[in-house]
C-alpha distance (Angstrom), angle and dihedral (degrees) to the residues before:
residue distance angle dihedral
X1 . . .
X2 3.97 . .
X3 3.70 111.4 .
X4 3.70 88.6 -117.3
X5 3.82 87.7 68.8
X6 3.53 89.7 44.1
X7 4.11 91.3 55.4
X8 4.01 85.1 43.2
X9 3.45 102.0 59.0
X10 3.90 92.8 34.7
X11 3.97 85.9 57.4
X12 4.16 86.0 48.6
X13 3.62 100.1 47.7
X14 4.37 82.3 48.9
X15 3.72 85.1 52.4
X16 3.73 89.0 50.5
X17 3.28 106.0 46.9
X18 3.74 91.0 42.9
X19 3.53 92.8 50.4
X20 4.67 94.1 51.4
X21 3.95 81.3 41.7
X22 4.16 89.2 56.3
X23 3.71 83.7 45.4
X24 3.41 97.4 51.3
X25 3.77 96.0 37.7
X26 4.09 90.0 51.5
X27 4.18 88.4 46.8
X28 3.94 95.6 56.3
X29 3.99 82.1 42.1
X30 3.70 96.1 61.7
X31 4.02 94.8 29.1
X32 3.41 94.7 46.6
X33 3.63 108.4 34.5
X34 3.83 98.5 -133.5
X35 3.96 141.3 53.4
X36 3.97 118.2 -75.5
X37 3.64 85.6 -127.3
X38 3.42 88.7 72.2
X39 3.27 107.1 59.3
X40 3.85 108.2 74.1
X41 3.95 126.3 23.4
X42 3.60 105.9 40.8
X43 3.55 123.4 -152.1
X44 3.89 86.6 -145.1
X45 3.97 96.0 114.9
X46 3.74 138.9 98.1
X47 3.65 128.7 -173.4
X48 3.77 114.8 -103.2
X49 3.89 133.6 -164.7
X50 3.87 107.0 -138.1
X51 3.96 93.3 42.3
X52 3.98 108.7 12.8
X53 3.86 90.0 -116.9
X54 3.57 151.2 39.4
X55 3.63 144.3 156.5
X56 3.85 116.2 -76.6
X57 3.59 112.8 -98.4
X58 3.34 127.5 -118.3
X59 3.88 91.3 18.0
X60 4.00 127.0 179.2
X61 3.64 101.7 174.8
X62 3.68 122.8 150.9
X63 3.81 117.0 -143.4
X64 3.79 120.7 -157.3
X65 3.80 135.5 167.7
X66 3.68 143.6 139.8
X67 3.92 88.2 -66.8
X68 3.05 106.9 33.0
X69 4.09 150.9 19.8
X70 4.23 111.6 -167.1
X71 3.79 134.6 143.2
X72 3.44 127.5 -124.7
X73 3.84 125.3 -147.7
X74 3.93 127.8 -173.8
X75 3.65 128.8 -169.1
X76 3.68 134.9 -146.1
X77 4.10 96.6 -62.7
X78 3.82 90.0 31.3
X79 4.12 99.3 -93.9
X80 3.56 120.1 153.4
X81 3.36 104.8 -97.1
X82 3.85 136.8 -176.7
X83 4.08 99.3 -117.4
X84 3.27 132.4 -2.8
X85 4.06 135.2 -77.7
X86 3.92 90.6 34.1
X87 3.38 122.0 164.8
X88 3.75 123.7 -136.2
X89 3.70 116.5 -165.2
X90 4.22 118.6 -148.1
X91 4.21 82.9 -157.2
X92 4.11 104.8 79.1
X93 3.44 105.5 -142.4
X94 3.91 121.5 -132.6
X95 3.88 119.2 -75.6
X96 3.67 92.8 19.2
X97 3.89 120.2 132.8
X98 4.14 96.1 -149.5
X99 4.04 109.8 -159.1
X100 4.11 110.5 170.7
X101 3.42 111.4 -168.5
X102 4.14 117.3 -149.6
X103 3.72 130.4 -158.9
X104 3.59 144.8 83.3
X105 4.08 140.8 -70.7
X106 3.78 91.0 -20.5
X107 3.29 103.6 52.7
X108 4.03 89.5 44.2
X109 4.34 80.1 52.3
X110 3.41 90.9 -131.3
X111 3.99 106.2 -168.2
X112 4.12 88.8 24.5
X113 3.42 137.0 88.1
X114 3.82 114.0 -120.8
X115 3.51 97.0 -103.1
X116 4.03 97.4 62.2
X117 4.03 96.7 45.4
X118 3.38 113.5 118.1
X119 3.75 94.2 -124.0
X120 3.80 89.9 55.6
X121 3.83 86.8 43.5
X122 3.88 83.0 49.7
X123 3.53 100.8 54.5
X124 4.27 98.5 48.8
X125 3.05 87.7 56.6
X126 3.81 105.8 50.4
X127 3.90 115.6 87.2
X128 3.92 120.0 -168.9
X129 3.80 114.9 -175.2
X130 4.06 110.4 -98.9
X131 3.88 91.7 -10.0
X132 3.30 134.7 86.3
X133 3.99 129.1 -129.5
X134 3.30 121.2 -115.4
X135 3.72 129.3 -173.4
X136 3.94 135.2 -152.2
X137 3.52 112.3 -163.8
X138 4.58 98.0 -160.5
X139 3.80 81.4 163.5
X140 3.83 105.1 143.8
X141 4.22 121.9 -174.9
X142 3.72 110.6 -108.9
X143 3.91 90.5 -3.6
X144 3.63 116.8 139.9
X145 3.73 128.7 -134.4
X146 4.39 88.1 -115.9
X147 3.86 84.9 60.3
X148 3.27 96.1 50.6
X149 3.99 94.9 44.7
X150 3.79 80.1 62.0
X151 3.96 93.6 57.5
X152 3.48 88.3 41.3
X153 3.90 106.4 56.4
X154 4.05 87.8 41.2
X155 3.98 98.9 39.4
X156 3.58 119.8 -10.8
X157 3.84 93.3 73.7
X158 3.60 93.7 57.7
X159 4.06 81.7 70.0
X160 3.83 84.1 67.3
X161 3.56 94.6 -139.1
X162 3.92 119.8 -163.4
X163 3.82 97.6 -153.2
X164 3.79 128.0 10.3
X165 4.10 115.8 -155.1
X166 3.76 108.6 -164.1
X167 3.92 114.1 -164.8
X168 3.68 121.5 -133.7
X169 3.69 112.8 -157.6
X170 4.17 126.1 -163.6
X171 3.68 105.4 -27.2
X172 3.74 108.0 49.2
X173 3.70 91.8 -158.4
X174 4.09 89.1 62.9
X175 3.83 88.8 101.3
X176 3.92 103.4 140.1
X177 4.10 101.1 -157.8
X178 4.41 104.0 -167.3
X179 3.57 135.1 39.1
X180 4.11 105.5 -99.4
X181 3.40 125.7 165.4
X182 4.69 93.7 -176.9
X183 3.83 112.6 118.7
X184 3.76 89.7 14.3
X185 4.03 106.0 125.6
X186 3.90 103.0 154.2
X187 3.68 115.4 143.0
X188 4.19 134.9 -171.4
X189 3.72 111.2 -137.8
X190 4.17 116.1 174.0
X191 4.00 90.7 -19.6
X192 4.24 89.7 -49.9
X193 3.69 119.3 117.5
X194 3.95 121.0 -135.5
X195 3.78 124.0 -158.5
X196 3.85 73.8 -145.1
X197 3.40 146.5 -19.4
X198 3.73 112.4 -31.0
X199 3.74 111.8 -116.0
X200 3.73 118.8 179.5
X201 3.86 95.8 -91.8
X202 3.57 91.0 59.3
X203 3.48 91.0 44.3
X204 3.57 82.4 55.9
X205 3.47 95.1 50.1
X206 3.51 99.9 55.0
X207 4.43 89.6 48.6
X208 3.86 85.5 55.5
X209 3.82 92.9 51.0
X210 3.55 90.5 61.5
X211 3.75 94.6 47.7
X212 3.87 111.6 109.5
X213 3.74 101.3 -140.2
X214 3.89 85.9 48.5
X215 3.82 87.4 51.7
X216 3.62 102.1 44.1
X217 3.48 94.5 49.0
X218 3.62 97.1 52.0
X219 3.85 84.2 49.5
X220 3.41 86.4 59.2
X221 3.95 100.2 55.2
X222 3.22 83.4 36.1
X223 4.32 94.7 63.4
X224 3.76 89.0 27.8
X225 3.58 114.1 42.4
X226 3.70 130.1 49.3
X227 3.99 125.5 -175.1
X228 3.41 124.1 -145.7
X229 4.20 84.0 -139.9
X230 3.57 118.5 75.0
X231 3.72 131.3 179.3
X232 3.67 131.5 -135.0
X233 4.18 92.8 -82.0
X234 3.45 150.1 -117.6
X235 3.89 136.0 -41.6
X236 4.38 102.1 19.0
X237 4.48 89.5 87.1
X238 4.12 84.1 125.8
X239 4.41 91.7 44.0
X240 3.53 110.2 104.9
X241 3.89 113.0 -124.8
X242 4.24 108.4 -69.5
X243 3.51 121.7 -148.6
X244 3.65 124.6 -80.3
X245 4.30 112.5 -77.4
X246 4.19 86.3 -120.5
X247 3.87 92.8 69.7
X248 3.49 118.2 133.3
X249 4.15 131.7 -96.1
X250 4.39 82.4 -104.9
X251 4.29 82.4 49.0
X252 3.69 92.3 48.7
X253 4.19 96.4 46.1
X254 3.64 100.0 33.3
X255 4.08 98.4 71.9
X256 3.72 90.6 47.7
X257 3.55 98.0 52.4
X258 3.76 91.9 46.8
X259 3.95 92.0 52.7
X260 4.08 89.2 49.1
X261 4.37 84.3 51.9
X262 3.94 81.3 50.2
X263 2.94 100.4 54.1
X264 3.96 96.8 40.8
X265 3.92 88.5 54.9
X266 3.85 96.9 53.1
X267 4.13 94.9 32.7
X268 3.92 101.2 31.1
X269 3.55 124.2 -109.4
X270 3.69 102.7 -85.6
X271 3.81 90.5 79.1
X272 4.05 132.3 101.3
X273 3.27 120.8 -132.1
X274 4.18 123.6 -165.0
X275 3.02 131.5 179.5
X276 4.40 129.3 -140.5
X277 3.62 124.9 -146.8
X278 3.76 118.8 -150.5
X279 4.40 111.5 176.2
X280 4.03 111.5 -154.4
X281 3.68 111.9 -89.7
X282 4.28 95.6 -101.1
X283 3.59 85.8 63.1
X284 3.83 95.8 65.0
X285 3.78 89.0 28.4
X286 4.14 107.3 41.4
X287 4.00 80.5 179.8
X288 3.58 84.6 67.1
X289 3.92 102.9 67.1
X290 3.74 94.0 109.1
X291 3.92 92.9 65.6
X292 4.00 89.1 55.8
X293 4.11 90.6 41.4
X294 3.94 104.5 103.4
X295 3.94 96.5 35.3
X296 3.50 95.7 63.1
X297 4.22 133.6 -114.5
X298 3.37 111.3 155.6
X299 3.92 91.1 -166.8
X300 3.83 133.2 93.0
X301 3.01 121.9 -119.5
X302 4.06 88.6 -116.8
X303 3.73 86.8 56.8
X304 3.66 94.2 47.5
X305 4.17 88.4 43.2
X306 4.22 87.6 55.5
X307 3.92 93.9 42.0
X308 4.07 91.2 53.1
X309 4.03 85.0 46.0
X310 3.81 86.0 52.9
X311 3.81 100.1 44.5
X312 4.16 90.6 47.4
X313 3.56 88.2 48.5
X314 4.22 94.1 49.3
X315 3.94 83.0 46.0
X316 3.26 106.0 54.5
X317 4.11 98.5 42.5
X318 4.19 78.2 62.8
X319 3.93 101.4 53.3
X320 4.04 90.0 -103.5
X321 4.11 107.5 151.0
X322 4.57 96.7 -140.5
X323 3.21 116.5 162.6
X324 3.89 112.6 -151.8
X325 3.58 117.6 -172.4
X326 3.99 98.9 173.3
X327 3.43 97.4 113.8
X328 3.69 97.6 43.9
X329 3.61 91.7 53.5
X330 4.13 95.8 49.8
X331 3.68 85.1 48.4
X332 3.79 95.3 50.5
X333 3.85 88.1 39.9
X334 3.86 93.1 81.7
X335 3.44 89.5 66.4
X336 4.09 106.7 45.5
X337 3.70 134.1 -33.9
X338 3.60 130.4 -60.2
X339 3.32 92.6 -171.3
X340 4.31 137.5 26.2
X341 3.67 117.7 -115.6
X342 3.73 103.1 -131.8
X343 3.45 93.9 42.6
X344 3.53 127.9 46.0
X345 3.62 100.6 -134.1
X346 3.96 139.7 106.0
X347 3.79 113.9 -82.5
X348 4.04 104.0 -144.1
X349 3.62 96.3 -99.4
X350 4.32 84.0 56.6
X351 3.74 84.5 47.6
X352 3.97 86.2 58.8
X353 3.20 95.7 45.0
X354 3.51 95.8 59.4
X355 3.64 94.8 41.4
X356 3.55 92.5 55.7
X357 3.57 93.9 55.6
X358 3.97 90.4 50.3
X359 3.79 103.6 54.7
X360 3.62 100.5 69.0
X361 3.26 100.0 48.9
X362 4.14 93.5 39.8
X363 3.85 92.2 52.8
X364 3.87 86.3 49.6
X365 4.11 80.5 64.4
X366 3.72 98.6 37.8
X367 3.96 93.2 55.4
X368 4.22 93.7 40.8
């Protein structure tokens, strides 16, 4: 073959693939309602100097995809907030009941509007006697709990918060117990967060994520195929490594007790502290495991079931407020989803369901 003919049908295969990528592109356009582009990597973020990054503040930035179509709205410090251009005093005002709420992606309610998080959920329906509630949503996507330790000993206690509920998400041993900034390399470039520096593969990377034959086709394996291997999940990439799921009862306590001390040095000891449970998607929906398959658990979602069991269990004998809504959400499950497919987060009925579980046992604090 002449290299002419080689060149030719180089130049036609471009032309092909260009022209089922247009297709594809123009399909999740009119299906969807928005731009692929859009749907992961948001260029919500802006650097920050007591925990590297936080949401943008002030943020109107409308979020659609194949699952989903919600608006998110920041306020002056880059809370969650109800509408836009909110203002979000560190001062707490007198006969307020101030609860800030820290954590990652589901605390932010990424894939909800603000009205069906659980925190907002959380906060109607609290009642303290002649105070009012009010909430302060810190949660950051892909932030963990050491970051936000950081932010809290240098800023957040100025807020003067009178309980703090930190959110644990997948691994209920991920419970990061000091402020420590080592082996952290995230960066913020145009809005878009880096685990590190972007070089031009990652760069790369993130282009070919928003191509439309790359993304149907992993929607495909993802629907089709489903591994017996799975990886340790979705949505921790910036948590250090957490100990091993076959630590010890002392293992399991230990890290919660030193986060409550934490937080009592850099607060003061007159506040709560609580602590949220949220299990990875598969484990509510088995049906799921493909979604989880290339980033890594190599548990079932009956093991991971039994070891949240264990660890509320252990808790509980030691005074430790967790809220564990596992088995609320696999009951509720048969009925709709508690969580979308594509993405790993809460639908608004698994938003509820958490929610629901919280109140009681948060108002029991509040009124103490």
């Amino acid at each position: 073959m002449t290299l002419r003919k080689v060149f030719f049908y180089m130049v036609l295969l471009a032309l092909q693939i260009a022209l089922v990528e247009g297709i594809l592109q123009a399909y999740y356009r009119i299906t969807n309602g928005d731009y692929l582009a859009k749907r992961v990597d948001l260029p919500i973020f802006a650097p920050d100097p007591y925990r590297i990054y936080r949401v943008q503040s002030n943020l109107d930035y409308k979020h659609h995809t194949n699952e989903f179509s919600v608006t998110y709205y920041t306020d002056n410090f880059g809370f969650r907030a109800a509408s836009p251009n909110k203002e979000t005093n560190i001062e707490k005002q007198d006969g307020k009941y101030r609860i800030m709420f820290l954590g990652p992606s589901f605390n932010f309610g990424t894939a909800n509007n603000y009205e069906d998080i659980f925190i907002t959920l959380i906060g109607d329906g609290l009642v303290a006697p002649d105070t009012d509630i009010e909430v302060i949503n810190v949660g950051t996507p892909s932030q963990p709990p050491g970051l936000q330790l950081c932010w809290l000993q240098d800023l957040g206690y100025k807020f003067q918060p009178d309980m703090i509920v930190q959110t644990v998400y997948g691994n209920p041993l991920l419970v990061e117990t000091t402020c420590d900034f080592s082996g952290f390399q995230p960066v913020v470039r145009d809005g878009h967060l880096y685990s590190r520096e972007p070089t031009y593969m990652l760069r790369f990377i993130a282009k070919a994520k928003q191509s439309a034959i790359v993304f149907y086709a992993w929607y495909l394996y993802q629907t089709v195929i489903t591994p017996e291997k799975m990886e340790r999940g979705l949505g921790t990439d910036f948590y250090k490594q957490g100990p091993q799921d076959t630590v010890d009862s002392e293992g399991i306590i230990k890290p919660y007790i030193d986060y409550i001390n934490f937080v009592e040095n850099a607060v003061g000891e007159q506040v709560k502290t609580a602590f949220m449970y949220i299990p990875y998607g598969y484990v509510v929906h088995p049906e799921d495991r493909a979604r989880y398959a290339h980033k890594g658990v190599s548990i079932t979602p009956d093991e991971m079931r039994a070891l949240s069991a264990r660890n509320k269990s252990l808790l509980a004998d030691n005074s430790i407020i967790y809220i564990d809504p596992t088995t609320a959400l696999v009951d509720k499950a048969a009925d709709s989803r508690m969580y979308y497919f594509l993405d790993i987060h809460f639908t608004a009925a698994g938003n509820k369901v958490l929610a629901d579980q919280s109140i009681p046992v948060l108002q029991r604090l509040v009124i103490e």
